[in-house]
C-alpha positions in Angstrom: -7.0 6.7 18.5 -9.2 5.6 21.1 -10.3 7.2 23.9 -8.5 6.6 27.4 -11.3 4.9 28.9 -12.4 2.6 26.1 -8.7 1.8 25.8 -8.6 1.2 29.7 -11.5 -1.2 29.2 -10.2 -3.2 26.5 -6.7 -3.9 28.7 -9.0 -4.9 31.2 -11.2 -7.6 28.8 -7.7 -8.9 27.3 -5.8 -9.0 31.1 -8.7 -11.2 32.3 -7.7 -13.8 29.5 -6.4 -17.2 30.3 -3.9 -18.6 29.0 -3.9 -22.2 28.0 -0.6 -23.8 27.4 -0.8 -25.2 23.4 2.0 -26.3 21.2 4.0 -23.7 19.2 3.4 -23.1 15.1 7.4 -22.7 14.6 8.1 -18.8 14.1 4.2 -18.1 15.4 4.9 -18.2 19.1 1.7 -19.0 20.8 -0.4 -20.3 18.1 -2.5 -22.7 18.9 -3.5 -26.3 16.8 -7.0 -24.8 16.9 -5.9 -21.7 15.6 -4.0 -23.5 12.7 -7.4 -25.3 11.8 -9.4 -21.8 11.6 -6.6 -20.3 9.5 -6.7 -23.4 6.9 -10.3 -23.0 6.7 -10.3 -19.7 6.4 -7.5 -19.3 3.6 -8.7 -23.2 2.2 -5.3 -24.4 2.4 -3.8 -27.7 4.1 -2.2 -26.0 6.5 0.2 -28.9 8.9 -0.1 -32.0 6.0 2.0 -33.2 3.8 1.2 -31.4 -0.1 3.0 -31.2 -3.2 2.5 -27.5 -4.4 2.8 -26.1 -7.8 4.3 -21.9 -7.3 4.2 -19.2 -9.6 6.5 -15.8 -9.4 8.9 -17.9 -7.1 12.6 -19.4 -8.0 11.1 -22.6 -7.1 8.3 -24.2 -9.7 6.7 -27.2 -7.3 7.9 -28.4 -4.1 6.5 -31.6 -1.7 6.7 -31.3 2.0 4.9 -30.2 5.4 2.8 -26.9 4.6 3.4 -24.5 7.8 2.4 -20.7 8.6 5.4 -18.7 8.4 3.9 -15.8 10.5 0.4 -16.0 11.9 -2.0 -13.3 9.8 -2.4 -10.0 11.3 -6.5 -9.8 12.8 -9.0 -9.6 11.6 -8.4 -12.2 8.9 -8.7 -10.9 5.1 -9.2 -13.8 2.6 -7.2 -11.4 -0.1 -4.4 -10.7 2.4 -1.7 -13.1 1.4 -0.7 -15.8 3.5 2.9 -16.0 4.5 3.5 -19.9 4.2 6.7 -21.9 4.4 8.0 -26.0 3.4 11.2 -26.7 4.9 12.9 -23.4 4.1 11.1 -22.4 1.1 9.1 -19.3 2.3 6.6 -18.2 -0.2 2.9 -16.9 0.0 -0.8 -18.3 -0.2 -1.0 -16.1 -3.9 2.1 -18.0 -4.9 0.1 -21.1 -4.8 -1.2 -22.4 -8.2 -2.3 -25.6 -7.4 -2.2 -28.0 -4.7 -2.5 -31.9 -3.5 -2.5 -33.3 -0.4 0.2 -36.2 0.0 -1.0 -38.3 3.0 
């Protein structure tokens, strides 16, 4: 737990944030294009293109459609923390993913 004061100080760095208005990552409120490009990189996955994936441990073997985050990644970001991804409806995770191509 922190202390009061170091707690008071951080409420004061995040209240003096501005807002910028941004489009919204379906299901991840708030999230940013920007955002979305520093989560790709970070996990190395095509995150808002068209792929063709190949899945393991899922009902589904390979699917083909827009790659999207289906929750943003708690913070800090973990490379080994899985990835909550979605196509469509499918919902499945960045360890899921056995191989991947870009379709555009």
């Amino acid at each position: 737990m922190l202390p009061a004061s170091r707690m008071e100080h951080q409420t004061q760095l995040f209240s003096a944030v501005t807002v910028h208005s941004a489009p919204s990552l379906p299901e991840a409120p708030g999230a940013s294009v920007s955002l979305t490009i520093e989560i790709a990189a970070f996990w190395g996955l095509p995150l808002d293109k068209s792929v063709q994936i190949t899945l393991i441990d899922h009902t589904l073997t390979s699917t083909v459609g827009l790659l999207q985050l289906a929750r943003l990644p708690d913070l800090p970001f973990h490379a080994h923390t899985p990835l909550a991804l979605r196509i469509g409806s499918d919902r499945f995770t960045s360890n899921q993913i056995v191989a991947w191509s870009v379709m555009d």
